[in-house]
N, C-alpha and C positions, 0 to 999 in steps of 0.2 A: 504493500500500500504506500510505505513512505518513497519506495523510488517511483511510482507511478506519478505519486504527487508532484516531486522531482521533476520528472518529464513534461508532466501539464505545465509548471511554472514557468520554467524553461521553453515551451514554446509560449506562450503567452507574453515574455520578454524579447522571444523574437520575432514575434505576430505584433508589436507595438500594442498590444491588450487584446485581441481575439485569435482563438481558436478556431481551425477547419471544425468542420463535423467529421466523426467519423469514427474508424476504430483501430489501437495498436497492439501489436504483441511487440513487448519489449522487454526481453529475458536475458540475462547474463549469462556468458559462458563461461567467465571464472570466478572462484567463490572469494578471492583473496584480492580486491582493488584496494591497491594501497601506496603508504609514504612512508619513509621514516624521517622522521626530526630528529639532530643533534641537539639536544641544548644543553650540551657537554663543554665547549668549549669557552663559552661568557653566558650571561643570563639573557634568557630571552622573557619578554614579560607574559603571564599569563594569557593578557588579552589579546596579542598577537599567536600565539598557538591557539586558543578558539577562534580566531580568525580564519585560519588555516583547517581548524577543524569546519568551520562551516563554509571554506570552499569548497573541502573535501565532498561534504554531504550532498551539496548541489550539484556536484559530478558525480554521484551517485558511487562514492569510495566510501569504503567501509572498514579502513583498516589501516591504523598509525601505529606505529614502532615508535615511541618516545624515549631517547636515550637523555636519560636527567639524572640529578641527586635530588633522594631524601632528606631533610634533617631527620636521621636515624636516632631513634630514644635507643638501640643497643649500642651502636656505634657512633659516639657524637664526633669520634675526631675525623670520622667518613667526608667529614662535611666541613672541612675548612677550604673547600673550593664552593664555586656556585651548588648552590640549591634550592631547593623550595620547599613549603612547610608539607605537611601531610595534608591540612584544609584546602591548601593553593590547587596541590594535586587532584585532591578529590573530587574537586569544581571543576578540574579540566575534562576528570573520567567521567562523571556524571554529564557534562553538557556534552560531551562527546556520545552516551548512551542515549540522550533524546534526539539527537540529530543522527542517528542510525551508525556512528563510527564508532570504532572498539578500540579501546586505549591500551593500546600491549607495552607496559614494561622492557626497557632494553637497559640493562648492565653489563658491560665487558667480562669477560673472562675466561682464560687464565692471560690473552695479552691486554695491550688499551687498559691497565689499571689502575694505573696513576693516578686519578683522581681522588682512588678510594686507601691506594695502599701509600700513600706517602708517607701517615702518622705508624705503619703496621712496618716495620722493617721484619719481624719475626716470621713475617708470612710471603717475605719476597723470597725471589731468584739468586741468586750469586751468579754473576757468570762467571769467565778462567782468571780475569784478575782480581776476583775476589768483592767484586763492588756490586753492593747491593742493589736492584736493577723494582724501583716499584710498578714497574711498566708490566712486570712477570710476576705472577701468583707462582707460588708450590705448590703447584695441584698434585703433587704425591702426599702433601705433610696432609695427614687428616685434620690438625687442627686450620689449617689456611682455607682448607675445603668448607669445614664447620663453619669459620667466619662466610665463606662467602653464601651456604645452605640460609644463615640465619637472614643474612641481607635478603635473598632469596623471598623467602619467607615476610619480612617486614615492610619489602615493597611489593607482594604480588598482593597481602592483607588492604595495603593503603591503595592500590588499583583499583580491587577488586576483579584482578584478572583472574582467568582460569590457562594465561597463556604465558610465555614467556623466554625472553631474546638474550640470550647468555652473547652474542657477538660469536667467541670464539675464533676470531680471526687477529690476521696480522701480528702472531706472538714473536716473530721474527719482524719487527717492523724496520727497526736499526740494527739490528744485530741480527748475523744470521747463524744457523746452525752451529758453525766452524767455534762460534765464539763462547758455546756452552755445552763443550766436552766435557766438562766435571758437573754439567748437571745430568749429563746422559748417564756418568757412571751414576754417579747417585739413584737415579728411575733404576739400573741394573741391580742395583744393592737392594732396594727397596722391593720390587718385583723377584729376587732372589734368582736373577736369568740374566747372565752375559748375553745372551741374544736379543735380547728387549729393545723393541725401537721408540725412540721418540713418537713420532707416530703413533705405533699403539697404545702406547701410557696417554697420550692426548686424547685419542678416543676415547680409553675408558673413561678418562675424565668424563666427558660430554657424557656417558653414559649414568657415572656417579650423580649427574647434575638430572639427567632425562629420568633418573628412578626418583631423586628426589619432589621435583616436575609435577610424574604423574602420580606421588603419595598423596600427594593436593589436589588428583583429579585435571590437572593440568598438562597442556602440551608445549614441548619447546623447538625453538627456533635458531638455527646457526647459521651465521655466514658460510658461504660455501670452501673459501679458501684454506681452510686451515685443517680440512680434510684433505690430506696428499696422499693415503694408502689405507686400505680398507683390506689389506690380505689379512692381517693378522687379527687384529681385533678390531671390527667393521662396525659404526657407531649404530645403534639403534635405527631398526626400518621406520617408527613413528615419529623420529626426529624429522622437521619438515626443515628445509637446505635452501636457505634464501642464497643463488648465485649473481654474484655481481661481478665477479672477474679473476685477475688470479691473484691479489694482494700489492699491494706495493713497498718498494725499498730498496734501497742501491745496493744490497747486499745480493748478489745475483741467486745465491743458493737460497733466499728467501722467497721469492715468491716462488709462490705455493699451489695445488691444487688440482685435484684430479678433473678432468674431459666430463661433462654433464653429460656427453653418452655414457659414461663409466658410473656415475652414480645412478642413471636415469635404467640402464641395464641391469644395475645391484637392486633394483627394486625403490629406491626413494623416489618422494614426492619435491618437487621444484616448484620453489615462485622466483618468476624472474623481475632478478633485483639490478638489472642491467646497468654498469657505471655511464653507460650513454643516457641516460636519464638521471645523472647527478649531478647537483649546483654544488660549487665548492667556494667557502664565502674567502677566497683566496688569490692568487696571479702570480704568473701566469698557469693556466688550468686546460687538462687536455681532455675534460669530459665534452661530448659533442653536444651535447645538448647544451650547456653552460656557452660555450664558445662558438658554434654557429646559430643557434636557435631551431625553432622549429626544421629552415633549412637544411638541419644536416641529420634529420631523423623522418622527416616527411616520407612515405612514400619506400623509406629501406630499411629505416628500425622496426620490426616485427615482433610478435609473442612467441616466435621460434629464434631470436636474435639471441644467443648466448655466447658471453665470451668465446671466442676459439670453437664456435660450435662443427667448423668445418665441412659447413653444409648439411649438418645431420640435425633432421628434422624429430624433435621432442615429440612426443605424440600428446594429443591435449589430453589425455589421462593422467598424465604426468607434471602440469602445469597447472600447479593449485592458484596461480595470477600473476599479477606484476606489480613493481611500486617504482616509483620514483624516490630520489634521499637528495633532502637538505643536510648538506656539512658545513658544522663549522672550520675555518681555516682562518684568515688574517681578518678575523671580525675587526680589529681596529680600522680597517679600510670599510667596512661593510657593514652600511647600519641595516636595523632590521628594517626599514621601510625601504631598501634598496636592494633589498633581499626578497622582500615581497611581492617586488614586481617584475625581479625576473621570474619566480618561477611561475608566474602568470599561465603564459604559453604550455609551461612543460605540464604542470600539474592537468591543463586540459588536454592535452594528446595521451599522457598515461590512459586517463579515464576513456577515451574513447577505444584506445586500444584494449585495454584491459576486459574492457566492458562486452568489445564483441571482437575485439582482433583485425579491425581492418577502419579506414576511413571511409568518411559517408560518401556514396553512390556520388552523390551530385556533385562533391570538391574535387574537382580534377587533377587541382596544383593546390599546393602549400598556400597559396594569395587568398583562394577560396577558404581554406579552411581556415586563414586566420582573418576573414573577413566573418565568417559561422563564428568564430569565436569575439571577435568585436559587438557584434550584432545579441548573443547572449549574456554580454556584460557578469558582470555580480551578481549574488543572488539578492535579493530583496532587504535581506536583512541585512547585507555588509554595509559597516560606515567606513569611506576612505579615511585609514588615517593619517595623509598626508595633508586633511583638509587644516587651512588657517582657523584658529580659537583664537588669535591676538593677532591684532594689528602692529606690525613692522614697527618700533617706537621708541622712547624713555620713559621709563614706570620705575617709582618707589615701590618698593619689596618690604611689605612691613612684616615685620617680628610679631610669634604670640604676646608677647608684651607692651605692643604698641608703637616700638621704637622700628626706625629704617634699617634695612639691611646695608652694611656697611664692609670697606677692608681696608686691612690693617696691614701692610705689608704681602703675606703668601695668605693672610687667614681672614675667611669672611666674619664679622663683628657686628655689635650693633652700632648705629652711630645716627647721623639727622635725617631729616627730609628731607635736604639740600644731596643726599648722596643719592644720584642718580643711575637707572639700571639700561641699558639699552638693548630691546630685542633685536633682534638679524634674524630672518627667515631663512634655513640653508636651502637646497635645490631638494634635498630628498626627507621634506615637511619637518625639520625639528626649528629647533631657535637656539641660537648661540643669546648668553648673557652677559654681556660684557658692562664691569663696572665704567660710568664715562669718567669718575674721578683717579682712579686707579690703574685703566687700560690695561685690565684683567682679567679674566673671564673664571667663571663659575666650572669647577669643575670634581669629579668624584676621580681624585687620582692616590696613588699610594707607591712608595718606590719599594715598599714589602710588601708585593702583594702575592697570591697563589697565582692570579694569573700573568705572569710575566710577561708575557707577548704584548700587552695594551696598558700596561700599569692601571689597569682600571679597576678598584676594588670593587669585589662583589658581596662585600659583607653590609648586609643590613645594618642602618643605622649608622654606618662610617659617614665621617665627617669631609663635610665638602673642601675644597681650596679654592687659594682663586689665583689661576695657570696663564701664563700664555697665550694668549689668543690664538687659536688657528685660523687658516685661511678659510672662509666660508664658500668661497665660490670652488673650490674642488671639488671634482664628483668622482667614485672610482667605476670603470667601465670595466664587465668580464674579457 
């Protein structure tokens, strides 16, 4: 009922308010239309993920991967990088369940876990020079495993999923094999077998993670790459194998990844997580979708397009859907509203592809279909948030106390009336604040911060400065 509705709205926005008469059958052919969001790597605000959630629903996608932090009640030092409360979350999951999309939990692991193991050194990697690496879980220690069962556990409770995205990928992301031959012996000691491959100890892993999963009635989900051999101990058939390509890292023995005929012949189920359908909020970027647009997926990115698939055709029993992934990367170049309008485009060709696997009868070329997509606009309920709330000006900024906002050297203060604030509209809808007495600007910076790439602290309640103005008229282009 709710994608039918969908459909009506939808043409009724491109009928300019009427509808033909008449009658549709309009039925999905994969069960899995979806996205995944980072908001791993700086904070994204609530209201722009329900943004995104309610573009989704209007394309009739039903399925987010949300890679974020808890503030964890077991684990509070989990959280000295960005996160959100449990309440913040909950309002995501829930407005996500009335608009028809299902909010799946995504947590790295055993690589991509820095975020979580910085304060846990006892539960990291060593590699050969002896430097503890929190990018790499011990997935042999059982208690590294416990910490991550319980995490497990404390955000699939605050979802309310019955699903869940362990990554699994990229555990070689800088380093590759070569450089963690004493933790091979270790897995050999541990497994009690000189023959033991990395490989199979990382399967069982996934397996460890897939019994604990489905104890909760629940099903999980992995990146494809980080499955490179299934001879010995071959992960779980119910595990479903999000493939996006084969990893990346200069380390050449790093990237990873067995042929999606190989898994698709082992009997697993495939959604294709195709990197030609990923933004990376980053430069320069070689996903084609980010870097040509529409243009360089139109008409040749397909629901049989899989990495390296070397013309071997998936069979749709095998192809539980597709998604598109927002990444973060150099967010200090990348605001979220310059974010949100690239993936404009991509977010609607997912959906149509996913939906039925091919573009409409009528669009011949790429001009048509992004003219179908001009023409369908937003859905009803999105508010641009690019739109002006203030006028271009100087405004006093008064204090709960009554007093002006003021600065004092690097620190904003209170001080008179006479201290004046001056907005700048930038090009992608924020406002620069620049003091006019001080020719300083307003800003949330920290030189200790978790996130070092942007000095921009993401802790609640940290105190503003007031920085160097930057240049307002710069825009960053993919």
């Amino acid at each position: 009922l709710l994608w039918g509705a969908r459909t009506i709205e939808q043409a009724v926005r491109a009928g300019q308010g009427t509808v033909p008469a008449g009658s549709i059958t309009d039925i999905p052919r994969f069960a899995d239309r979806g996205a995944t969001l980072c908001a791993c790597g700086t904070h994204i605000t609530p209201d722009w993920i329900i943004r995104q959630i309610d573009r989704m629903s209007d394309l009739k996608m039903n399925y987010l991967s949300l890679e974020l932090r808890i503030k964890s009640d077991k684990y509070p030092a989990t959280t000295s990088f960005s996160y959100y409360t449990k309440d913040e979350v909950k309002a995501i999951v829930e407005h996500g369940r009335e608009v028809g999309v299902r909010v799946v939990p995504l947590l790295n692991a055993p690589g991509h876990t820095g975020t979580i193991l910085g304060n846990f050194p006892q539960y990291q990697v060593s590699d050969d020079s002896g430097k503890k690496s929190p990018n790499h879980l011990n997935f042999i220690d059982p208690a590294a495993q416990q910490f991550y069962f319980d995490l497990i556990d404390e955000y699939m409770d605050t979802f309310g999923s019955t699903e869940w995205h362990m990554g699994a990928d990229e555990f070689f992301f800088k380093q590759g094999p070569g450089e963690f031959k004493k933790y091979l012996a270790q897995i050999r000691s541990h497994y009690g077998d000189q023959s033991m491959t990395f490989d199979a100890a990382f399967n069982d892993f996934i397996n460890k993670v897939n019994a604990h999963v489905k104890s909760r009635g629940g099903t999980l989900r992995v990146w494809n790459d980080g499955i490179a051999d299934i001879s010995r101990i071959a992960i779980d058939k119910d595990v479903i194998i999000e493939y996006w390509g084969k990893g990346e890292s200069s380390k050449k023995d790093a990237n990873r990844g067995l042929p999606v005929k190989d898994l698709v012949d082992a009997g697993y189920t495939v959604v294709n997580a195709s990197s030609a359908l990923y933004y990376y909020r980053d430069q320069p970027s070689s996903y084609v979708m980010q870097v040509k647009g529409l243009e360089g997926v139109y008409g040749t990115w397909t629901m049989n397009s899989f990495y390296q698939n070397n013309g071997y055709t998936v069979p749709d029993a095998s192809i539980r859907g597709g998604k598109v992934s927002i990444w973060q990367g150099g967010h200090g170049k990348v605001t979220d509203h310059e974010a949100e309008a690239w993936v404009t485009e991509g977010l609607r060709y997912g959906a149509q592809m996913f939906w039925n696997a091919k573009t409409p009868k009528a669009d011949g070329n790429v001009e048509a279909f992004k003219a179908r997509i001009k023409a369908l606009g937003e859905p009803s309920t999105y508010v641009d948030p690019t739109r002006d709330t203030l006028a271009p000006g100087q405004y006093t900024i008064a204090l709960s106390d009554g007093r002006a906002l003021s600065v004092s050297g690097t620190t904003p203060t209170a001080g008179t009336a006479s201290d004046n604030w001056e907005l700048a509209a930038t090009p992608d809808g924020y406002y620069q604040i620049r003091s006019v007495n001080a020719n300083r600007c307003l800003a949330v910076y920290s030189e200790e911060t978790p996130n070092s790439e942007t000095h921009v602290s993401t802790t609640p309640g940290h105190p503003a400065v007031a920085y160097a103005c930057a240049d307002t008229s710069q825009e960053f282009t993919p």
